[in-house]
VEXGU-587403 format. One record per residue (C-alpha): x, y, z; chain. Coordinates in nm, 4 decimals, decimal comma. Layout:
BEGIN
+----------+----------+----------+--------+
:        X :        Y :        Z : chaine :
+----------+----------+----------+--------+
:        X :        Y :        Z :      A :
...
+----------+----------+----------+--------+
This chain:
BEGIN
+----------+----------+----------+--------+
:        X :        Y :        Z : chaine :
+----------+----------+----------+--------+
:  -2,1952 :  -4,7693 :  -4,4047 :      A :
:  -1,9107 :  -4,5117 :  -4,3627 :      A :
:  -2,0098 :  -4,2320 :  -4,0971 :      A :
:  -1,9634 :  -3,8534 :  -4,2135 :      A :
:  -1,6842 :  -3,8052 :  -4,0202 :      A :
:  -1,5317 :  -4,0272 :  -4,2852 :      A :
:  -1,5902 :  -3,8302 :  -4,5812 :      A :
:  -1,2647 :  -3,7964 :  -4,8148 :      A :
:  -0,9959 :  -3,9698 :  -4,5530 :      A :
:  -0,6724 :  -3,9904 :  -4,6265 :      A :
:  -0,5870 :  -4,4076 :  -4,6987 :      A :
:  -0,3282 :  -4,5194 :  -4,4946 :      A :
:  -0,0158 :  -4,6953 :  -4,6070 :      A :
:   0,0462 :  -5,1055 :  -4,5647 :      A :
:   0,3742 :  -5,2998 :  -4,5051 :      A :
:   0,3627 :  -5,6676 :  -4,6752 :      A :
:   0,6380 :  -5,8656 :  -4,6833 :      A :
:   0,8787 :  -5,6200 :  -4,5468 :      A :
:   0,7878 :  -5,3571 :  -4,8428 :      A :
:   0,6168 :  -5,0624 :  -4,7846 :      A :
:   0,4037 :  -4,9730 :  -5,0211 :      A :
:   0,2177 :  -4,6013 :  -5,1002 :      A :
:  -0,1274 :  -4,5560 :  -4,9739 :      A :
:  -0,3513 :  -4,7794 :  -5,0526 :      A :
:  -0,6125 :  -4,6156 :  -5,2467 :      A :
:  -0,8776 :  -4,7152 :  -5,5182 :      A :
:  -0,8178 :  -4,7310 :  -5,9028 :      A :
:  -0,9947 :  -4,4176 :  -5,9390 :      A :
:  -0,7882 :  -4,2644 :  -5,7444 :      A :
:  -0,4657 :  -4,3482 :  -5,8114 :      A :
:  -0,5507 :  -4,3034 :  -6,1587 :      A :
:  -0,6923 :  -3,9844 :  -6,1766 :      A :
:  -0,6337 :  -3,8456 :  -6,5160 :      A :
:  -0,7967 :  -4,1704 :  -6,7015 :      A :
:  -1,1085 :  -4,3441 :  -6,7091 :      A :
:  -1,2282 :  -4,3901 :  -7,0493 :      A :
:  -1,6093 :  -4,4277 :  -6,9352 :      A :
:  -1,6131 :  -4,0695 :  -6,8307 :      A :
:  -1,8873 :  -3,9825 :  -6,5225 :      A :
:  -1,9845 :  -4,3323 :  -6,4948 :      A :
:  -2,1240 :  -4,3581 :  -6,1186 :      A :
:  -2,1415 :  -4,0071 :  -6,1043 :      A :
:  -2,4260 :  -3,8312 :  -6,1691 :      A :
:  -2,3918 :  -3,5620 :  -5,9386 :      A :
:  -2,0873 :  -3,4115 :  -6,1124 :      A :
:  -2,2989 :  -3,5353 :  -6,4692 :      A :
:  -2,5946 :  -3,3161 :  -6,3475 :      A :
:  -2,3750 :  -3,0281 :  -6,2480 :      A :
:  -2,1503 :  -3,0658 :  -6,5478 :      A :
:  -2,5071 :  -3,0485 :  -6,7305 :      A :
:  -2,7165 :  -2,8018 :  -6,5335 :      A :
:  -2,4706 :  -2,5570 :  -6,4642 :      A :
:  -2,3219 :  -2,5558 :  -6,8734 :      A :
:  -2,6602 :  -2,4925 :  -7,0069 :      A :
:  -2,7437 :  -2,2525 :  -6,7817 :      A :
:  -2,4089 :  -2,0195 :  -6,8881 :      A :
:  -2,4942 :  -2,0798 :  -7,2498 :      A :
:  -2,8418 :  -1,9593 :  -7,1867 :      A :
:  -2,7038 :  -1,6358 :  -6,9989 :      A :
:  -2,4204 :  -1,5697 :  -7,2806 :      A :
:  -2,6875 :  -1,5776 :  -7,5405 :      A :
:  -2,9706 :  -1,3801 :  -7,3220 :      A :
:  -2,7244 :  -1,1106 :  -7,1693 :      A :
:  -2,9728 :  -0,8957 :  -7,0652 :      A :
:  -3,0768 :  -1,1462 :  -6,7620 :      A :
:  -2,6642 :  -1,1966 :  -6,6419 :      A :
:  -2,7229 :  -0,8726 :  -6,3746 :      A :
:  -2,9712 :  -1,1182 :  -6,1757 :      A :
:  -2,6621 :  -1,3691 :  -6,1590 :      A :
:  -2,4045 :  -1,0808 :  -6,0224 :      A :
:  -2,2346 :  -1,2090 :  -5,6965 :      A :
:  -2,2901 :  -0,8771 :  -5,5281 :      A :
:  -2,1660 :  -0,9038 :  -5,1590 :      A :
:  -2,2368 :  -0,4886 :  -5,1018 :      A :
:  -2,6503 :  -0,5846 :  -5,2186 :      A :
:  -2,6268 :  -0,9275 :  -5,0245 :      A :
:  -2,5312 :  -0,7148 :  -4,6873 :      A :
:  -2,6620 :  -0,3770 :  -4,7629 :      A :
:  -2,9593 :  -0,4255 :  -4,9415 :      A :
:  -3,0186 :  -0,7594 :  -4,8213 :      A :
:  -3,0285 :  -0,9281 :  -5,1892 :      A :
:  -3,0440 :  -1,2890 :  -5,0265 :      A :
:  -3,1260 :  -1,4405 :  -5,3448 :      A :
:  -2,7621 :  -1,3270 :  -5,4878 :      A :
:  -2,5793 :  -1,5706 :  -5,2583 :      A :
:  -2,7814 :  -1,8562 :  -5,4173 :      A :
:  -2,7558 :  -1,7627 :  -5,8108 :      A :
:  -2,4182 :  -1,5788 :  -5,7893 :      A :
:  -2,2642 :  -1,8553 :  -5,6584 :      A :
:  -2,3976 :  -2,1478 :  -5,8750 :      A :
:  -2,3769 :  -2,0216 :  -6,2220 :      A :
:  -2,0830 :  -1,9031 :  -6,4132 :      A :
:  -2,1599 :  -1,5716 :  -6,6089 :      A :
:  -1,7726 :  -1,5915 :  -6,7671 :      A :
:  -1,7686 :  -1,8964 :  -7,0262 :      A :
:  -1,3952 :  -1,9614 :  -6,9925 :      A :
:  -1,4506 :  -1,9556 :  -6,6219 :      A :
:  -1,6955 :  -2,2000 :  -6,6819 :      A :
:  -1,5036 :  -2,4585 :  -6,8684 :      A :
:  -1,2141 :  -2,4000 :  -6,6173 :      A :
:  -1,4852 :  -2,5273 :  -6,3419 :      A :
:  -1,6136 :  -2,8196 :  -6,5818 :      A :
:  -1,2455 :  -2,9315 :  -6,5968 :      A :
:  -1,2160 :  -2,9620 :  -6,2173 :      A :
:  -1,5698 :  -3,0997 :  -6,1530 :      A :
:  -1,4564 :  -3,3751 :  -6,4455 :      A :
:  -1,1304 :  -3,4734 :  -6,2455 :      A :
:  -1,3097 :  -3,4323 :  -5,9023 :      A :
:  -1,5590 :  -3,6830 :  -5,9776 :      A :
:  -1,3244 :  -3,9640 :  -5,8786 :      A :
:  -1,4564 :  -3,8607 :  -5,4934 :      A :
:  -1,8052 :  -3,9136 :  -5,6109 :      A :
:  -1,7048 :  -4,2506 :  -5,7663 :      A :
:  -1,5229 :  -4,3275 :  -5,4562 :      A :
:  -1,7238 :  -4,2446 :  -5,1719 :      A :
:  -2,0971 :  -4,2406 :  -5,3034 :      A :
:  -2,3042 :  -3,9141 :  -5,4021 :      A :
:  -2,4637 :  -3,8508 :  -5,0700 :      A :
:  -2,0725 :  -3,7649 :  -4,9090 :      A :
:  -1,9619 :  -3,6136 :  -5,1972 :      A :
:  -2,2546 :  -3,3741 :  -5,2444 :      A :
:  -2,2230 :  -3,3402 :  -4,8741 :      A :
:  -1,8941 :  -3,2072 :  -4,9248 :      A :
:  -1,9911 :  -2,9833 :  -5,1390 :      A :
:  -2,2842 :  -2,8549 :  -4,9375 :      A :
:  -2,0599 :  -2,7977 :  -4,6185 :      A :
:  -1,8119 :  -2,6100 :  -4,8026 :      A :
:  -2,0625 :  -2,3920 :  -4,9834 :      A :
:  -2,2050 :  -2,2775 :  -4,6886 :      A :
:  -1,8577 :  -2,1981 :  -4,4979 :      A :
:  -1,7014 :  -2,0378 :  -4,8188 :      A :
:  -2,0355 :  -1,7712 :  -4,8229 :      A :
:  -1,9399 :  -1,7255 :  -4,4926 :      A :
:  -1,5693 :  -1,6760 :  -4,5490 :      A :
:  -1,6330 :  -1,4426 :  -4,8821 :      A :
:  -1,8050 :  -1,2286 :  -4,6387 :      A :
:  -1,4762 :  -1,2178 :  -4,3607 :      A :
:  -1,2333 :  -1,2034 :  -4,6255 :      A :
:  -1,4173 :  -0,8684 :  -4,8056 :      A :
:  -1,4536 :  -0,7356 :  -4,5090 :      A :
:  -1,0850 :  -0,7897 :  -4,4195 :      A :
:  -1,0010 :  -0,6739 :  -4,7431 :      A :
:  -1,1551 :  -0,3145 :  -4,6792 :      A :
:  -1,0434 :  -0,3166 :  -4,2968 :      A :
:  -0,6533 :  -0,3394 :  -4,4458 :      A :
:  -0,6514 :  -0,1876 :  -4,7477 :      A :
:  -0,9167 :   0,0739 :  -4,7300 :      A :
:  -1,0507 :  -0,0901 :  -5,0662 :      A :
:  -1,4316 :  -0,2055 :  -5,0648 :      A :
:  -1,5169 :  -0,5125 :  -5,3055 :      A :
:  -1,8187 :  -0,5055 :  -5,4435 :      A :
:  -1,8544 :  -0,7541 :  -5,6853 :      A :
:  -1,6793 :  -1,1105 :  -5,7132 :      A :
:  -1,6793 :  -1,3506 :  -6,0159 :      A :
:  -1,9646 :  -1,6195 :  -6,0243 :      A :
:  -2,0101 :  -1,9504 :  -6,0205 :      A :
:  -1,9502 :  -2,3001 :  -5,8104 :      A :
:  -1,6144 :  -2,1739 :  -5,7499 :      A :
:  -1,5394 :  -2,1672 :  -5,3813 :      A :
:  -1,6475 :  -2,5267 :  -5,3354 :      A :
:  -1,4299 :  -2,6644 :  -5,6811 :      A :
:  -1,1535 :  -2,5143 :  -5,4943 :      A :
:  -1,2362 :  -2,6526 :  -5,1831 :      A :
:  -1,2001 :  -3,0127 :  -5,3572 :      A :
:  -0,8175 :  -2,9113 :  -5,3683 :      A :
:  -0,8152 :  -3,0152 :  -5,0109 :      A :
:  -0,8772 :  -3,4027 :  -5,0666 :      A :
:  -0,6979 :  -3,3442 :  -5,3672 :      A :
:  -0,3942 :  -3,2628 :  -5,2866 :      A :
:  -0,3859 :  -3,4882 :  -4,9108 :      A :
:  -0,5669 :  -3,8300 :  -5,0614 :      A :
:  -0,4320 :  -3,8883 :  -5,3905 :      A :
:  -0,1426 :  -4,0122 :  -5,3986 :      A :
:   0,1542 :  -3,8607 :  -5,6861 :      A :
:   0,2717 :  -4,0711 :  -5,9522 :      A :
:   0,5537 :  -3,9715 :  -6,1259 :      A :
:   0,5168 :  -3,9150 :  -6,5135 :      A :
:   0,8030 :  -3,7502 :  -6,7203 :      A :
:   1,0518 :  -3,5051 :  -6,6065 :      A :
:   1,0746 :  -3,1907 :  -6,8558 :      A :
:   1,4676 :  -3,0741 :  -6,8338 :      A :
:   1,5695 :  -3,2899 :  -6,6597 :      A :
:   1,4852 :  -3,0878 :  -6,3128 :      A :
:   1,0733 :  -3,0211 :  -6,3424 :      A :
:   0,8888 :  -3,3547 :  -6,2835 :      A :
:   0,5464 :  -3,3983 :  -6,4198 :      A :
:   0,2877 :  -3,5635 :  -6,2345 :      A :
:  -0,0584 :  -3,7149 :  -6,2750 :      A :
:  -0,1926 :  -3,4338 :  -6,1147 :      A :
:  -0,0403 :  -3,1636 :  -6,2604 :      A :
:  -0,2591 :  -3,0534 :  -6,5608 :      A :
:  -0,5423 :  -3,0291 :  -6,2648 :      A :
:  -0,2961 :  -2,7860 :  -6,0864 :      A :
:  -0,2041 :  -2,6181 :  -6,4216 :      A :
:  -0,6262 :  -2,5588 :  -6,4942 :      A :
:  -0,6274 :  -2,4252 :  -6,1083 :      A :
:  -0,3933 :  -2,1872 :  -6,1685 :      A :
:  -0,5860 :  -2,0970 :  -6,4863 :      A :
:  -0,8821 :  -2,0574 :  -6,3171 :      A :
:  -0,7006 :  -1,8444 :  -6,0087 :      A :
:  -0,5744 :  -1,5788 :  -6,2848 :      A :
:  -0,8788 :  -1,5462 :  -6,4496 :      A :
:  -1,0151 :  -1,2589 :  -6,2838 :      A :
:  -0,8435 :  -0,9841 :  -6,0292 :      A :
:  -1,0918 :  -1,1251 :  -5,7131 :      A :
:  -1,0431 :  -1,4817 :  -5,8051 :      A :
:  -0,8249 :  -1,5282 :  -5,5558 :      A :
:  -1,0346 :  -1,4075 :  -5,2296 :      A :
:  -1,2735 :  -1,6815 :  -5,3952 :      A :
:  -0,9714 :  -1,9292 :  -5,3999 :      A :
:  -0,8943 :  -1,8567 :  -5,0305 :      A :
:  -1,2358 :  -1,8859 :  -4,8835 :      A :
:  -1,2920 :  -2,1991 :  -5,0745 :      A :
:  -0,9277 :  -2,3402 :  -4,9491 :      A :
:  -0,9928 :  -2,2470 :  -4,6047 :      A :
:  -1,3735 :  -2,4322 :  -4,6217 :      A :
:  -1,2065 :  -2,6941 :  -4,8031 :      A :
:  -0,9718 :  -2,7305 :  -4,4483 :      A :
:  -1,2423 :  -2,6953 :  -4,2036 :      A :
:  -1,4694 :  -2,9534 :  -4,3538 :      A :
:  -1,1785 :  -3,1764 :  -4,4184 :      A :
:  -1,0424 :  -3,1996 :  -4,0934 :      A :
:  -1,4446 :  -3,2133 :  -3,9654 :      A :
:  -1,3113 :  -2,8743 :  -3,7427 :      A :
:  -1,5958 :  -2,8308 :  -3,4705 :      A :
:  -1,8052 :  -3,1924 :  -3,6096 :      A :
:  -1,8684 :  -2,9664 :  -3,9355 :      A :
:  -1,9643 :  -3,3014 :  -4,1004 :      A :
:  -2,2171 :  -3,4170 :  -3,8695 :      A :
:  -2,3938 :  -3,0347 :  -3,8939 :      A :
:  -2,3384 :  -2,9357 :  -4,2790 :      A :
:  -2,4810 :  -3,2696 :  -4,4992 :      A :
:  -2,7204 :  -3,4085 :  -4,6890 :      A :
:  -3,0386 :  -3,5691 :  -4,5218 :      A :
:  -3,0966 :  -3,9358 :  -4,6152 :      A :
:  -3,4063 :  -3,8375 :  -4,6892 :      A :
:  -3,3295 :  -3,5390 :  -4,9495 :      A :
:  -3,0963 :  -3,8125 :  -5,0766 :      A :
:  -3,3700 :  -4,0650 :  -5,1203 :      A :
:  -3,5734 :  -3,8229 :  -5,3078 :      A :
:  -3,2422 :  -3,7209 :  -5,5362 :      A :
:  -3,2204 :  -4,1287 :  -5,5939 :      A :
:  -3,5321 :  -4,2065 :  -5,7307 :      A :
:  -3,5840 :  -3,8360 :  -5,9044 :      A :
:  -3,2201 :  -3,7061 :  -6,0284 :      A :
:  -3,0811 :  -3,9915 :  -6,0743 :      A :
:  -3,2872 :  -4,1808 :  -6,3649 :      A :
:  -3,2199 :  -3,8612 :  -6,5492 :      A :
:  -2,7991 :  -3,7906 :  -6,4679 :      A :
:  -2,7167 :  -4,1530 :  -6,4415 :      A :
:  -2,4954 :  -4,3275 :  -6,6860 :      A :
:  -2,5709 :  -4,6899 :  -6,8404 :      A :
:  -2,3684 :  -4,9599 :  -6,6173 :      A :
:  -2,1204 :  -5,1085 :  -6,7827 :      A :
:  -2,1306 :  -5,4756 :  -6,9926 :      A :
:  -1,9337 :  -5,7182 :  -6,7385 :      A :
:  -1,9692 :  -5,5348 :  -6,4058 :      A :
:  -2,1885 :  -5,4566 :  -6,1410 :      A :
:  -2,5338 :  -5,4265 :  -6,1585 :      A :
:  -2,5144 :  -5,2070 :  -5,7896 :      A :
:  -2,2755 :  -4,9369 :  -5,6483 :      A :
:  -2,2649 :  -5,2380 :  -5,3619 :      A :
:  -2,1632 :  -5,4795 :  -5,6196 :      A :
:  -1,8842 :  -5,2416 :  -5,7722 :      A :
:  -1,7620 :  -5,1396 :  -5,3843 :      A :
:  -1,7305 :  -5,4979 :  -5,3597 :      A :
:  -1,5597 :  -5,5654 :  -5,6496 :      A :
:  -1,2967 :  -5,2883 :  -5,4970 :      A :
:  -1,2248 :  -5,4361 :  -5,1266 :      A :
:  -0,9468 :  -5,6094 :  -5,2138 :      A :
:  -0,7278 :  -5,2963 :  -5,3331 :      A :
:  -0,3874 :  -5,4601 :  -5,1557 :      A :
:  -0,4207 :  -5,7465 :  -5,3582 :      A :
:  -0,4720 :  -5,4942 :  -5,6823 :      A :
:  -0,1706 :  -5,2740 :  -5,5969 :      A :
:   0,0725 :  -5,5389 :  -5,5685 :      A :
:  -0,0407 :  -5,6734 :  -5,9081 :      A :
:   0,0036 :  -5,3613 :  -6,0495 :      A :
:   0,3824 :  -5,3135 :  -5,8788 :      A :
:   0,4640 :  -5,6650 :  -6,0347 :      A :
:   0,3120 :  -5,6017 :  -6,3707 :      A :
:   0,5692 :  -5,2784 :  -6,3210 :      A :
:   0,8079 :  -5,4785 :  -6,2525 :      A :
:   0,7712 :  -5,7002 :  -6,5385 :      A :
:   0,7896 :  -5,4536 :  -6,7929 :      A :
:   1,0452 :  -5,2696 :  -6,6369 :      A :
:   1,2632 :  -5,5817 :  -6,7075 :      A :
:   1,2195 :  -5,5111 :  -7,0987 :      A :
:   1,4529 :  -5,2599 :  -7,2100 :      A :
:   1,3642 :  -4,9318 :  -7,4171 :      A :
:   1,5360 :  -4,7002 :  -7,6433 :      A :
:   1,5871 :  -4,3758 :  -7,5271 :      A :
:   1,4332 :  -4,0788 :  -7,6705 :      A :
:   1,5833 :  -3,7609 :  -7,7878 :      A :
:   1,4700 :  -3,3843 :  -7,6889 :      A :
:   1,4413 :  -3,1881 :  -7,3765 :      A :
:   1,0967 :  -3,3383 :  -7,3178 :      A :
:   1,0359 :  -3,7093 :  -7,3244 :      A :
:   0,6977 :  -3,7744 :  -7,4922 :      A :
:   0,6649 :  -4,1307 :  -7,4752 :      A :
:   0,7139 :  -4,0803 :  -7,1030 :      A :
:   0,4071 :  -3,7512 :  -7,0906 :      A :
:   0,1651 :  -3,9639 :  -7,1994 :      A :
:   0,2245 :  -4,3100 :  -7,0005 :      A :
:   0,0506 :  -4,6166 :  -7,0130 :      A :
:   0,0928 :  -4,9652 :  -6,8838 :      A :
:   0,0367 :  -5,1415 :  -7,1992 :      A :
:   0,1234 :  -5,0257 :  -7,5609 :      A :
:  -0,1601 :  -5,0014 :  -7,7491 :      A :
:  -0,2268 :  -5,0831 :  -8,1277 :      A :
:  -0,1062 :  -5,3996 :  -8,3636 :      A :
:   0,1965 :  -5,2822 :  -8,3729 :      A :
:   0,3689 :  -5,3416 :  -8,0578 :      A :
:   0,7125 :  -5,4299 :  -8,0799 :      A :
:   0,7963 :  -5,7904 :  -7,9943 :      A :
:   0,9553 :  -5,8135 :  -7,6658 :      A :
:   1,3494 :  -5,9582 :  -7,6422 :      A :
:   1,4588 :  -6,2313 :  -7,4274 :      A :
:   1,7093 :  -6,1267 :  -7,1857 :      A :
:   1,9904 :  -6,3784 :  -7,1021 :      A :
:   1,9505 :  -6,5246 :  -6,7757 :      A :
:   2,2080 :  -6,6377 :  -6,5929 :      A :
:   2,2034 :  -7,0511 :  -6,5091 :      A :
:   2,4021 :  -7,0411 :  -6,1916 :      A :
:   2,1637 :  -6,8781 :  -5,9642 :      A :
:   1,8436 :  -6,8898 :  -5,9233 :      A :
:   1,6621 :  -6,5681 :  -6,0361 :      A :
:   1,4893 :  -6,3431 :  -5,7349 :      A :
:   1,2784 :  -6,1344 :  -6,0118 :      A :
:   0,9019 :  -6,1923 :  -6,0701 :      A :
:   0,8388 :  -6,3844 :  -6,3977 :      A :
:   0,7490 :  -6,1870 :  -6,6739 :      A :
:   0,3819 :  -6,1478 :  -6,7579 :      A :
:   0,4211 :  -6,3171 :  -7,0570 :      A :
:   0,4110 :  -6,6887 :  -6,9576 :      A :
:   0,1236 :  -6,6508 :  -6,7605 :      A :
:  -0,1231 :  -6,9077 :  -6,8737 :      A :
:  -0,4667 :  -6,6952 :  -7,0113 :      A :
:  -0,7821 :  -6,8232 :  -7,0403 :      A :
:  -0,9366 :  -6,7913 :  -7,4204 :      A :
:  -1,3045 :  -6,7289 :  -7,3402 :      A :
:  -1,2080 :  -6,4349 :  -7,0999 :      A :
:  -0,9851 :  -6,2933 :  -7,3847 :      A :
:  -1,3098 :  -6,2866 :  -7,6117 :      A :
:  -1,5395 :  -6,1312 :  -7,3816 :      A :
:  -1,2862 :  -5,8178 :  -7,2632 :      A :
:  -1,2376 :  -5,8635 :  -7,7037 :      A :
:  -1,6546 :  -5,8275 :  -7,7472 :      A :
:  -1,6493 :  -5,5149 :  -7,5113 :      A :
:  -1,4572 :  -5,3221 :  -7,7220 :      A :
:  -1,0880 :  -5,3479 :  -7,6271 :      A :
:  -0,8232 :  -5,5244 :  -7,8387 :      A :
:  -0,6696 :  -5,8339 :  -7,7933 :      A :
:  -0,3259 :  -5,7035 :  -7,7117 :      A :
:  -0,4725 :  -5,5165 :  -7,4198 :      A :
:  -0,7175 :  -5,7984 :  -7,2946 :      A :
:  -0,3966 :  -6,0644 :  -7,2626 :      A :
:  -0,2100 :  -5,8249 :  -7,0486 :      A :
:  -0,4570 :  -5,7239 :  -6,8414 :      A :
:  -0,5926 :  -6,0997 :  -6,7639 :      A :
:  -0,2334 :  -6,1851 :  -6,6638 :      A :
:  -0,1930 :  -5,9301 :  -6,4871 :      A :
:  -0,5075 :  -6,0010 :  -6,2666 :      A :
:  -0,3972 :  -6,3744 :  -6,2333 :      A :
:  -0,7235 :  -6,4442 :  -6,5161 :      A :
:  -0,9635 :  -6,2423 :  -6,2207 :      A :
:  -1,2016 :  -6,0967 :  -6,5417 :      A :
:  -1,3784 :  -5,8372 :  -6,2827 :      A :
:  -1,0042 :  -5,7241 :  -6,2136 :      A :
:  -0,9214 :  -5,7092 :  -6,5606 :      A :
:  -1,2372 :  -5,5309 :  -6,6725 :      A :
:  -1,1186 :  -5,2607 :  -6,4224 :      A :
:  -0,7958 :  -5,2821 :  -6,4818 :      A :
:  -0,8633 :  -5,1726 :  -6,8840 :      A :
:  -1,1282 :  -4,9318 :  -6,7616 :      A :
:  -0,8954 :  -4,7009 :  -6,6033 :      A :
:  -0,5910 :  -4,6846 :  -6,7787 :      A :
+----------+----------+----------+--------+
């Protein structure tokens, strides 16, 4: 098992055959924005997601109990309102601050799926206890400059959501998606930026909240002063979240992989292997030309995938080749020999056909590969 003072590192780069290629991460996370079995080997961010929602929907329709849920740092330290630190800073009062926060946890859950709920909850832990800590500096830094005194800050899970920025933005790798004029490029991760910055504006003290979390977020990622090893989760308070939580937040496992979160690490060891499937399988299609499209803003290009989905696909042309030399580009996917029983069963779980050939040649017919392979784009 991984040691705490693992928790969220950055994956390094590799060099085969004289190519460099990006960091080697998992599917999950190079792929941030998809996954079409939603929180799937999460049920920490299901339960939050869950817990968290209803408890906002219950305050919005009960207002008269939303005062016992006011992040009060003037009651915390003057009146010594304890209790406000622990349900000021878990629920959301604000509903769209709320679904700005579900957003994030949504996206966020790939570190859940990545490194297992006891680091990722652990994470969240360490940097809820630094950011309480850091909402009291920054306040009082606040008044010490500007002779102002805060008294009340929004609510919610919000200094540790921002605190996931940190891993965020140093572990997952970008991957170009469109340009918009030619000059702004759009990412994969920029609609979680764009719901950041949604979040940040929502409220004239959400950025104190922003900076505390950021700074946490730092501290706990860079394991600052063996933070990891003194802010986690017991085993043992992770046992008891196993066999309790669990049952209740966990989703179904999926038809055709691994019975265990063992099993599906397993499946995910070989991630070199993966990536330079992937780069060929770019490279394949690259080789087919496309049509331009018109406008300032390139749609097809906004929302990308690497197979076209539907009955409709148009039929791929055969580019000349030249006879005189022998040709130094990958063969196209295409002539890849498929087995027919592996194309039913990807066919029987739900995706089409078009999908399950491309995906079984490019995985070299490796169904487990495949299966992940549709799974997350």
């Amino acid at each position: 098992m991984q040691s705490n003072s693992a928790l969220l590192s950055v994956p390094q780069s590799r060099v085969v055959h004289g190519v460099r290629l990006g960091p080697v991460a998992p599917p999950d996370a190079m792929f941030t924005t998809t996954g079409s079995r939603g929180l799937y080997m999460a049920p920490l961010s299901k339960g939050l997601l869950l817990v968290l929602n209803g408890l906002t929907v219950m305050l919005t329709l009960l207002p008269q109990f939303q005062e016992l849920f006011a992040y009060n740092i003037q009651a915390v330290v003057e009146q010594h309102q304890v209790w406000r630190l622990l349900c000021g800073r878990l629920v959301c009062v604000d509903l769209k601050d709320s679904f700005c926060t579900s957003l994030l946890i949504y996206n966020f859950r790939i570190f859940e799926r990545r490194f297992g709920t006891r680091k990722f909850a652990s994470f969240l832990f360490g940097t809820w206890c630094l950011s309480a800590l850091m909402d009291f500096l920054l306040v009082q830094a606040f008044q010490f400059l500007f002779d102002y005194e805060v008294e009340e800050l929004s609510t919610g899970l919000l200094a540790p959501v921002f605190a996931l920025f940190v891993p965020f933005y140093l572990s997952i790798p970008k991957m170009p998606v469109t340009q918009v004029l030619g000059q702004i490029q759009i990412t994969n991760k920029t609609l979680i930026y764009i719901v950041g910055l949604q979040l940040l504006t929502s409220s004239p003290f959400m950025w104190l909240l922003a900076l505390s979390g950021l700074i946490s977020g730092g501290l706990y990622y860079s394991n600052i002063l063996h933070l990891q090893k003194i802010l986690f989760v017991p085993a043992w308070m992770s046992r008891i979240g196993r066999y309790i939580l669990e049952p209740v937040f966990s989703t179904r496992r999926l038809p055709g992989m691994g019975a265990t979160l063992d099993i599906q690490r397993q499946q995910r060891m070989d991630m070199l292997d993966q990536q330079l499937l992937l780069a060929q399988y770019n490279e394949a299609r690259r080789s087919v030309t496309q049509q331009p499209q018109g406008g300032l803003l390139q749609w097809t290009g906004l929302f990308p995938s690497l197979r076209q989905r539907g009955p409709n696909r148009p039929p791929m042309q055969p580019q000349p080749q030249a006879q005189t030399q022998p040709s130094t580009q990958p063969p196209l996917l295409d002539n890849v020999p498929v087995a027919e029983d592996q194309v039913a069963l990807l066919v029987e779980m739900g995706f089409s056909r078009t999908d399950a050939l491309e995906a079984l040649r490019a995985s070299n017919n490796d169904i487990n590969m495949a299966t992940n392979f549709l799974l997350q784009h």
